[in-house]
N, C-alpha and C positions, 0 to 999 in steps of 0.2 A: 398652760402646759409647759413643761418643763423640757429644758434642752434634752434632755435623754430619755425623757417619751417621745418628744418628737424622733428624734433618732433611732427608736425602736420603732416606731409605727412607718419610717421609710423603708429601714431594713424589710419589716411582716409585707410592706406595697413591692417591692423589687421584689422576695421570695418568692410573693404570690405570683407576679409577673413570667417570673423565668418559671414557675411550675404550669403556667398557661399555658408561656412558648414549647416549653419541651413536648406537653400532652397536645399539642398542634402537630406539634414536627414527628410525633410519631404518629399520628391519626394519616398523613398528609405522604409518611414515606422518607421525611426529608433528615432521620437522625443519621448520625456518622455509621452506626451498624449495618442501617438499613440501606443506604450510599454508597456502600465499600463495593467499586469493581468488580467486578467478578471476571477475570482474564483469562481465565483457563474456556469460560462459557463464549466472551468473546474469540476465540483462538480455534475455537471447535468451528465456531457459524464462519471464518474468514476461510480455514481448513475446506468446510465443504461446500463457498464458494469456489474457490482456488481448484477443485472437481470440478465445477461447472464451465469455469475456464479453459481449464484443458481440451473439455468436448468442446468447446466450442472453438477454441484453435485447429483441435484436428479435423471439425466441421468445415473451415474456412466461413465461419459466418462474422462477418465483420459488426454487422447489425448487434447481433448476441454479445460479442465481445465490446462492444461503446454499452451497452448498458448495463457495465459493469461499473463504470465511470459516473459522477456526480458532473450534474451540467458543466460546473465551470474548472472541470478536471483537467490537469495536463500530464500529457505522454514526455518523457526524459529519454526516448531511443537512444544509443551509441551511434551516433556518426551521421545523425539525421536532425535539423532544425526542429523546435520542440511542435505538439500538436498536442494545441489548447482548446477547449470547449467541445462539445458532442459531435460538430459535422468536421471537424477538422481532426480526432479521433477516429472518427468512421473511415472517414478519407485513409487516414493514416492504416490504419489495418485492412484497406481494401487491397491499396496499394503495396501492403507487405504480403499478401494472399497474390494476389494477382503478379507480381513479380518473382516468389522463390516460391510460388505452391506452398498448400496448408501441410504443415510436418501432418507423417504419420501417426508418433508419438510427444507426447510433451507432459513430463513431471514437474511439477513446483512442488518444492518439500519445502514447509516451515520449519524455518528456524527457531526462531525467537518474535514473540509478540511484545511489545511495548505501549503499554497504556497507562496515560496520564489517570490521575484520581478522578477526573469528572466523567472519564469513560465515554467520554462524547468521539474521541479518535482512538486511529490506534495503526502504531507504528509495525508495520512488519518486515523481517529479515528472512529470504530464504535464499535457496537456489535450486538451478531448474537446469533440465535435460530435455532438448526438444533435436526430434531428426527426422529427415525424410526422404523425397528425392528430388532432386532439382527438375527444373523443366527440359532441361538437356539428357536427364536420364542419370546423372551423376547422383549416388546418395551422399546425404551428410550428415553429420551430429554435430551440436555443442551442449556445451555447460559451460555454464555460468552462474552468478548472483543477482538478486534482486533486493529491491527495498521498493514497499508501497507503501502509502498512509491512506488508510481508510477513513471515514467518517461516517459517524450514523446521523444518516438522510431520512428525517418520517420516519423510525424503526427500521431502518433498510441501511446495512452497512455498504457502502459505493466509495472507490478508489477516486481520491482527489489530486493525487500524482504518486505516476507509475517511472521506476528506472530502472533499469536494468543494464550488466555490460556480460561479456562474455571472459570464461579464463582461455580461453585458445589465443595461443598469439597469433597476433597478425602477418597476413603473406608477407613474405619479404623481410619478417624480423627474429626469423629462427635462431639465428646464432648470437643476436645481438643480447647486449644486457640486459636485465631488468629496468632500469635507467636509459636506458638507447630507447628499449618497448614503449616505456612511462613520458617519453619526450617528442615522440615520433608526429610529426606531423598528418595530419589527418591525410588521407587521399594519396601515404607513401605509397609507391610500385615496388615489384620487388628487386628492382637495381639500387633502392634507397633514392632515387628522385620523383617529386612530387606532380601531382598531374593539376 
């Protein structure tokens, strides 16, 4: 056989090869058309999570609110050491229940979803309005921004780390810069000294 039958008859082995893999990859689910994210569908399912959330903030059920969280999920609070994994989560939102009461109200509006091409996560932007009344009887509101990353656990999208901060400045830093705000040592009073 000649160098250029052999060379055709490798070329006819690889075409057939790759016409295998293709009619596999589409039997199987796994071609690039078929694979393409669909973000708008994830965005709706996080959306009406992020519903479930809220009742269950304005429920104070702290239980509800950790299984919302993938096991080895961590909590990013403003001004609180973090809370990693399920019972340290729970703990965490008992303890913000139990200490300022469950708001009456609480909005999270998405912003923007971002999703990588394998759609296995997905990055979300919003911000939220939560308010209600203290246990002193004082009422309150804020807003602020959020960013969560979800991940889909078994078919079940669950927050793998939650942060959040607020836009209200903090007591004590009314008149000061934006830069004085951004520099301010945690735990300031509102004399500007630190506890």
């Amino acid at each position: 056989m000649s160098h250029y039958m052999k060379a055709l008859a490798m070329i006819a082995a690889f075409a057939l090869a790759a016409a295998c893999q293709k009619q596999e990859a589409e039997q199987t689910g796994t071609t690039e058309e078929v694979a393409a994210t669909d973000t708008e569908t994830i965005r709706q399912g996080i959306e009406g999570l992020n519903d479930q959330f809220e009742q269950a903030i304005i429920a104070g059920d702290a239980v509800a609110l950790t299984n919302f969280y993938a096991d080895d999920a961590v909590v990013l609070a403003p001004n609180m050491p973090r809370a990693g994994g399920r019972d340290a989560i729970t703990t965490f939102w008992t303890d913000m229940i139990n200490e300022g009461g469950a708001p009456a109200t609480a909005t999270l509006t998405t912003d923007q979803v971002i999703v990588p091409e394998s759609g296995e996560i997905a990055v979300e932007i919003g911000t939220y309005t939560v308010g209600g009344t203290a246990p002193d009887g004082t009422t309150w509101e804020d807003t602020g921004k959020y960013m969560a990353t979800w991940k889909n656990v078994n078919g079940e999208w669950k927050m793998i780390a939650d942060t959040w901060n607020s836009d209200t400045t903090p007591p004590g830093m009314e008149g000061a810069s934006t830069a004085e705000k951004m520099h301010a040592p945690a735990g300031t009073t509102e004399a500007g000294e630190t506890n």
